[in-house]
N, C-alpha and C positions, 0 to 999 in steps of 0.2 A: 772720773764720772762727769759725763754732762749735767748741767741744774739749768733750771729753767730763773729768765732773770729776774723774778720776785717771787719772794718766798709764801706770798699770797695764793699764787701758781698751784703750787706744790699737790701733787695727788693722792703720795703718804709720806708719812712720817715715818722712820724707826725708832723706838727707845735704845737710847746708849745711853746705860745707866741713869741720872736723873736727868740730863738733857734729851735730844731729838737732832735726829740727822733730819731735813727738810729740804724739800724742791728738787730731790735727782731724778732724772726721767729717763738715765736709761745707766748701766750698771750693777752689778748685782748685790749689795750692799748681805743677801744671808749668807753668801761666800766667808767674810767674814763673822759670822755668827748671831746678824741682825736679824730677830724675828721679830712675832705678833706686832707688824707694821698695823697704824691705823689709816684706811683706806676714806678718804675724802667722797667716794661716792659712795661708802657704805651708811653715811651718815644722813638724817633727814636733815631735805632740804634746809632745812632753818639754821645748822650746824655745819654746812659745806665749807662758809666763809669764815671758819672759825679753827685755829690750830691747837695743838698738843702744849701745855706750860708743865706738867707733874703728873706723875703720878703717883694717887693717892692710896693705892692697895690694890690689888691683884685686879678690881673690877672698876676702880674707879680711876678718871683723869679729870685732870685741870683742863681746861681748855679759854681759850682767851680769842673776842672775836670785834670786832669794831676797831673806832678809832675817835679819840677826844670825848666829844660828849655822849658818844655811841659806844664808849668801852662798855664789855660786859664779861666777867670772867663766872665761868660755868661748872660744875662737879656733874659728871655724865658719867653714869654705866656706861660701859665697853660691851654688855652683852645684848644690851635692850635700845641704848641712846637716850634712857629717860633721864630727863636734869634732875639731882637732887637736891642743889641750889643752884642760886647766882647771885652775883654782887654786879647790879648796874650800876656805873660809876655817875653817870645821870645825874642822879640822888645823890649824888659828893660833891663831885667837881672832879676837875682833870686829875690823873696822875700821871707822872714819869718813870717812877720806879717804884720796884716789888720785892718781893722776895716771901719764899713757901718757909716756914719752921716748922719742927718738927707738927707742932699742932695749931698753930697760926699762919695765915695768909697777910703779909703785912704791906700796905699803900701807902706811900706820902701822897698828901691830897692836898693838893697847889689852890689857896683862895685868892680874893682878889685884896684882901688887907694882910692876912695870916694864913700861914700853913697848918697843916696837921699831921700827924703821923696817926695811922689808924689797925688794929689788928682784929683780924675777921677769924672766926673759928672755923678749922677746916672739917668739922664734922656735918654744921648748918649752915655754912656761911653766915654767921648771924655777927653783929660787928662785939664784942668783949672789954674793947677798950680803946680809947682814943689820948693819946697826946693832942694838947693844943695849944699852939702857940701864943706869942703873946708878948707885948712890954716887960710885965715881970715873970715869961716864963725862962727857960734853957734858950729857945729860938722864937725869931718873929717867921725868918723864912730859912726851910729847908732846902740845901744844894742838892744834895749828897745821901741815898740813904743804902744800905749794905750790912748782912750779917757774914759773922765768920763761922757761923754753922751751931754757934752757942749763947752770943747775944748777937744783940741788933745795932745799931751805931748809926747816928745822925750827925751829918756835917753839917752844921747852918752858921749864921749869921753874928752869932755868939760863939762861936767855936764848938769842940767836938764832946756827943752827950753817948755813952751805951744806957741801954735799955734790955731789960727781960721781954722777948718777942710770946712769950707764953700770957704774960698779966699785963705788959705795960709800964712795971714800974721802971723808973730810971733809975739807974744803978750808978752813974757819976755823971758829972755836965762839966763847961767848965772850960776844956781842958783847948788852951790858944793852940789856932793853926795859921800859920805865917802866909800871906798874900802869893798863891801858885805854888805852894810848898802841897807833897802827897801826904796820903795815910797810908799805910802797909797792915793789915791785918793778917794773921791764919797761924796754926802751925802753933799755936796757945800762947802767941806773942802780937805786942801792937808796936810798931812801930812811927813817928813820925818826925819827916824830916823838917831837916833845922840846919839853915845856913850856919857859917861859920866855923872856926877851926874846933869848939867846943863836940861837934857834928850832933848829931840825930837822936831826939828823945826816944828812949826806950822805956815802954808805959806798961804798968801790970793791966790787963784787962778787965781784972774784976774791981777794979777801983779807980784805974785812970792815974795810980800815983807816978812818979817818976824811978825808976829802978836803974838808972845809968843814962851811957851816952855812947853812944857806938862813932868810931872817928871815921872823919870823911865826909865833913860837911861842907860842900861848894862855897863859892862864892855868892851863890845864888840858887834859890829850887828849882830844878826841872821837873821834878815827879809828878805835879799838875797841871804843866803850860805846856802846852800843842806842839808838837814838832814842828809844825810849822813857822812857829812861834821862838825858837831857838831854845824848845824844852823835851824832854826824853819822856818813853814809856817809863807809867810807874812801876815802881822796884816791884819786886815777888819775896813774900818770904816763905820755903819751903826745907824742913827736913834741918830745922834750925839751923838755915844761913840765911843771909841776906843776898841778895842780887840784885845791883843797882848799878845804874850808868852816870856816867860823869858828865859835866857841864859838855854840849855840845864844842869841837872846834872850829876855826875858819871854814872847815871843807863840810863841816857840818857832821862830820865822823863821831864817834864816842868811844868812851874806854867802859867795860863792863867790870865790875869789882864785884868781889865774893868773900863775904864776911860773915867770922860766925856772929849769930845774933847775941849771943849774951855775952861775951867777949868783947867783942866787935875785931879782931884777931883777921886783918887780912889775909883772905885762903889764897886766891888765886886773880889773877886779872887777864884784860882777853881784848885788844886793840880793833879799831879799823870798822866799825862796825856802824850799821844803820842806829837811827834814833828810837824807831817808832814800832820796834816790835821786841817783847819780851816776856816770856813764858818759860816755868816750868813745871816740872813732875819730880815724880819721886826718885830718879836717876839722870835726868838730862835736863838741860837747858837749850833754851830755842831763839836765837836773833836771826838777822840780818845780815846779809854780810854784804850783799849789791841788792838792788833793787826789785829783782831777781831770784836769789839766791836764798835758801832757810838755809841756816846751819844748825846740826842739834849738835851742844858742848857737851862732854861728862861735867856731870855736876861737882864731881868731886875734885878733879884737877883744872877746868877750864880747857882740856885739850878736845879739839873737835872731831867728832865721830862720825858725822856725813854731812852731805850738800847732796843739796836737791835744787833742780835748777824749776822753778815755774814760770817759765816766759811771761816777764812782767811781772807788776805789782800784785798783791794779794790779802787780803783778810786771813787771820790768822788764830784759833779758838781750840781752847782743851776741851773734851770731852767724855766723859766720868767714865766711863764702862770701856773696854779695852781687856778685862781680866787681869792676871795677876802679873801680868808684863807690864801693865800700867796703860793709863789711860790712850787714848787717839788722838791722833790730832790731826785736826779741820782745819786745810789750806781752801779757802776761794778765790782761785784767781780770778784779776780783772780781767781777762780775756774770755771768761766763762768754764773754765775746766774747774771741777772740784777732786782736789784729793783726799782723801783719807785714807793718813798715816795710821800703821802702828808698826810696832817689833813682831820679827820672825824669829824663829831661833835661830837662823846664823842672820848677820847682814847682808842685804845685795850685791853685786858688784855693778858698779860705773857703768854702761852700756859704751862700748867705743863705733862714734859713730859715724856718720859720712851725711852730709848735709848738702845738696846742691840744687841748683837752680838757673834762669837765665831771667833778665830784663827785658821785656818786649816794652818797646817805645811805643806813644798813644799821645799823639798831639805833640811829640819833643823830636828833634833834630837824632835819627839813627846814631848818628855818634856821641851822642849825651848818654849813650847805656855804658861807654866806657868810663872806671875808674870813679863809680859812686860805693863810696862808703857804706856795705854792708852789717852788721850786725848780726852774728849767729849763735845766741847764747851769748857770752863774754869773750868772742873770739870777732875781730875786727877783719872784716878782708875788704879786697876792693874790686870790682866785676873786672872782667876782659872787654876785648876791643867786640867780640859778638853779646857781649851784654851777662856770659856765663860767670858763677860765683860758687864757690862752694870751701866748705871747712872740714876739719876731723876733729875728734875731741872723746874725752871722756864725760861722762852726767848721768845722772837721773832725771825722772823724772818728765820737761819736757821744754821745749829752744821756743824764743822767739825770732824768727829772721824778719828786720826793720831795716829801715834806713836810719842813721845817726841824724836824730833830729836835734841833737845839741848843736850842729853845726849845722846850718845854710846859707842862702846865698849872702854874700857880704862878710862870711865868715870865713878865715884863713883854713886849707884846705875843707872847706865845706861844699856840699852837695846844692846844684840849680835842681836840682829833680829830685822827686820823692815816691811811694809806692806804699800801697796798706799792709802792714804787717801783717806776716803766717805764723803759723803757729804749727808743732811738730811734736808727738807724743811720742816719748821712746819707748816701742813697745817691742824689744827688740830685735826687730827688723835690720838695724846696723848702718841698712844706706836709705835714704831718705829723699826723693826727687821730687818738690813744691812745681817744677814743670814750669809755666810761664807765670810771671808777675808784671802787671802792668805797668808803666813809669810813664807819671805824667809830670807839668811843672810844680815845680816847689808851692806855689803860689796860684789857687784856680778862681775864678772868678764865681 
């Protein structure tokens, strides 16, 4: 599906399940099963610039509109648009993060000495209870704040505190987290990681006490430092195992490990793989394998069940509703395609396909279209002496045809010329002809 490239954009929404599909503008999303979309010009004016966060009962939705000192989150009828409340964060000060309970709306609220954690009744929005920070409280400043669907949890400055999202009360504090080390919650398990051969505390969550160590402790934490940073996506824990990746190597690769959590009993392991993306459900697992490339694992062996090719980089997100096959999952790629996955009952097959093209030169020497380094999906060719290129292959999903821009000029077999990247949906058609692409210098002024 095309999206439009801000989710501001957006003209509806669908609910799937407690999240929101947002900004497709052309695709048929009830194909899949997506109804009662909320329609952005059905709303008054005053509510256009304001999107979907929950909803609250058959007639009610959250909705969330501004930005900084202008945040306002709103409770509106679906039948009429009239607000039943709202919470101007104006009146607070900034927040960064949130999260809906069962009967609480709960905000960290960033001051300029001390933080707050603050829980709003989702019947009046009226505020119930506030944490505040402080010299001798749990925290001065909160990083960090996230529920596992049953308490509340705050990362700060004093280490790690759960809290009842209903009253407010703290239920443990206390509890050290190591400098770029992750937390793992869900699944009625907390995990957190810990360097060292001793590996990873595993925490009761109604107390924060220590109940073991799961092995597999790096040399160092990734689970909270950036990929970019030489640190991996944090672990998932689902369906009582653990899924975690191991210290980055020289190529920048990682090894993915599957451990039961109360055990810690290595299941299975799964090499060669990106850093920076890691998701699961209730039967598969979801990396990286190029840049490119999703791969969904069986969760239960580590053996991999498909690849999806989405030309280029992409954003990657679960999404609750899907039915009893289990949830969706929401690929963005940076080229602007959005997919949404789910299971059919059989699986697809691979599309086998034929990809071709020519080089028309523009400002470069005619015979500069010979022998530049093409890119078709993960298949490498090189043009002919008329500037033509083309690949076969198996995929889903859908090809970027690029130039290899790891390599130019100055670089051993690398490319003086260059050309803007196609992009190719397999929809399947079988042969594929992008017709002419322009090639100018590597280098334009």
């Amino acid at each position: 599906m095309r999206r439009h490239e801000s989710r501001l954009d957006a003209a509806r929404w669908w609910p799937v399940g407690d999240d929101w599909l947002a900004g497709v503008d052309d695709g048929k999303p009830d194909v899949l099963g997506l109804t009662r979309a909320v329609e952005s010009a059905a709303l008054p004016e005053g509510l256009r610039d304001f999107s979907p966060v929950r909803s609250l009962g058959d007639d009610l939705l959250l909705m969330r509109g501004g930005w900084s000192s202008t945040l306002r989150f709103v409770a509106v009828e679906r039948r009429t648009s009239r607000i039943r409340w709202q919470i101007p964060f104006a009146n607070y000060g900034s927040t960064y993060e949130q999260f809906v309970a069962p009967r609480t709306f709960v905000a960290q609220i960033y001051g300029q000495q001390v933080d707050a954690i603050v829980g709003f009744g989702l019947a009046d929005g009226r505020e119930l209870w506030r944490l505040r920070g402080g010299e001798q409280e749990p925290f001065t400043r909160a990083s960090h704040l996230w529920t596992d669907g049953e308490r509340g949890y705050v990362r700060g400055d004093r280490g790690l505190l759960a809290f009842d999202p209903a009253t407010g009360a703290i239920l443990w504090s206390g509890v050290a987290v190591g400098e770029g080390c992750g937390v793992v919650t869900g699944d009625g398990a907390l995990i957190v990681e810990e360097p060292g051969r001793d590996g990873h505390r595993r925490l009761d969550p109604a107390t924060g006490a220590e109940l073991g160590r799961i092995a597999g402790g790096a040399a160092r934490c990734v689970w909270g430092v950036d990929p970019i940073d030489g640190g991996a996506a944090p672990a998932v824990l689902e369906d009582s195992r653990l899924f975690a990746f191991d210290v980055p190597d020289r190529r920048g690769k990682v090894e993915l490990r599957a451990r039961d959590a109360v055990s810690g009993r290595e299941l299975w392991r799964h090499g060669g793989l990106e850093p920076d993306v890691l998701l699961a459900d209730h039967d598969a697992v979801y990396v990286r394998r190029a840049l490119d490339i999703l791969v969904g694992l069986d969760a239960t062996t580590g053996a991999p069940q498909v690849e999806i090719s989405l030309a280029g980089g992409f954003d990657l997100s679960l999404l609750a509703g899907g039915g009893p096959r289990g949830p969706l999952l929401l690929a963005i790629g940076h080229t602007g395609t959005t997919w949404l996955l789910g299971r059919g009952e059989q699986p697809s097959a691979p599309e086998a396909y034929t990809v071709r093209g020519r080089l028309v030169p523009d400002g470069v020497s005619r015979k500069l279209v010979r022998g530049v380094p093409v890119w078709i999906g993960d298949k490498l060719v090189r043009s002919n002496a008329t500037g033509g290129f083309s690949a076969k292959g198996l995929a889903y999903g859908e090809l970027e045809v690029a130039v290899d821009e790891t390599k130019g000029p100055g670089t051993p077999g690398g490319s003086t010329v260059r050309f803007d990247a196609v992009t190719v949906v397999l929809n399947g058609a079988g042969t594929y002809d992008v017709g002419d692409v322009t090639l100018y210098p590597w280098y334009t002024e």
